[in-house]
C-alpha positions in Angstrom: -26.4 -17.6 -31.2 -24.0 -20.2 -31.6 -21.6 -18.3 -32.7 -22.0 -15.3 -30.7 -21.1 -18.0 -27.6 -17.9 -19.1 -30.0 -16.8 -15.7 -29.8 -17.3 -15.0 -26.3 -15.5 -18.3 -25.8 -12.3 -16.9 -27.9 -12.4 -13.7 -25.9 -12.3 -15.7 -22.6 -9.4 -17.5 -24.1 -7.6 -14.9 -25.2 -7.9 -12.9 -21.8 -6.5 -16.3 -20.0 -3.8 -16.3 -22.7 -2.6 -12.9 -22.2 -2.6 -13.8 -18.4 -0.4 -16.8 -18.8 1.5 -14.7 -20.9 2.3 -11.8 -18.7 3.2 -14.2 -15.6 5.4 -16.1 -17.4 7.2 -12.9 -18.6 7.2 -11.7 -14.9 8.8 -15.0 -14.0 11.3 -14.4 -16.7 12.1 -11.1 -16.1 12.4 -12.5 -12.4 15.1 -14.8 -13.0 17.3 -12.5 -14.9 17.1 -10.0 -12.2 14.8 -7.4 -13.4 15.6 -4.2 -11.6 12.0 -3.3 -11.2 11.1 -5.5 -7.9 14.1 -4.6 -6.2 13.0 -0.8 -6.8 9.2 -1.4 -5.6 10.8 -3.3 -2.6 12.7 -0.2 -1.8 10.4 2.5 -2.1 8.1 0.6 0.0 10.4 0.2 2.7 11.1 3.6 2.5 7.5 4.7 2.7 6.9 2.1 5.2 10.0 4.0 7.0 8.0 7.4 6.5 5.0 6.0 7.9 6.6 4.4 11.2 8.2 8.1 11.8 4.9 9.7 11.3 3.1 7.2 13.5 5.6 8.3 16.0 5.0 12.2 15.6 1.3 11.6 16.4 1.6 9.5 18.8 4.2 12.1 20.4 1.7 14.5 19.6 -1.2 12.9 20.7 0.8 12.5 24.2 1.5 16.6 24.3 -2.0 17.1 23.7 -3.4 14.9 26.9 -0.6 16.8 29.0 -1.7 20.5 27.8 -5.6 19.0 28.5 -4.6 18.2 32.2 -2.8 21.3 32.0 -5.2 23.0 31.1 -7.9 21.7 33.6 -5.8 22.4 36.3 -5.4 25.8 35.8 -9.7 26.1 35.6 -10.1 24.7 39.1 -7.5 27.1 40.3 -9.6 29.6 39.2 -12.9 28.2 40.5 
């Protein structure tokens, strides 16, 4: 038992050591520049670009909709 909780201790370890680990190379990589962020920074402003233009189409869309409804009713109490 007791050592069954020693080795779930070392594998709790380990994970935290291979956390610190991986920041601390992030951070590195951060402070020489790494190309990477930049990149994800870009491609989300680009999606986030894609998005705003498509938010505009429905809402453009959404507006031609709502005039074809009145449209549309209009032309059924002509014919009543």
């Amino acid at each position: 038992m007791a050592q069954t909780r020693r080795e779930i201790k070392t594998d709790k370890l380990k994970g935290v050591a291979v956390n610190v680990t991986t920041k601390a190379v992030e951070r590195i990589g951060a402070l020489f520049h790494d190309p990477k962020p930049a990149r994800y920074e870009k491609q989300i402003a680009d999606l986030q670009d894609i998005i705003e233009g498509k938010d505009k189409d429905i809402k453009s869309l959404q507006r031609e909709i709502t005039t074809m409804q009145v449209r549309h009713d209009k032309e059924k109490d002509k014919i009543k």
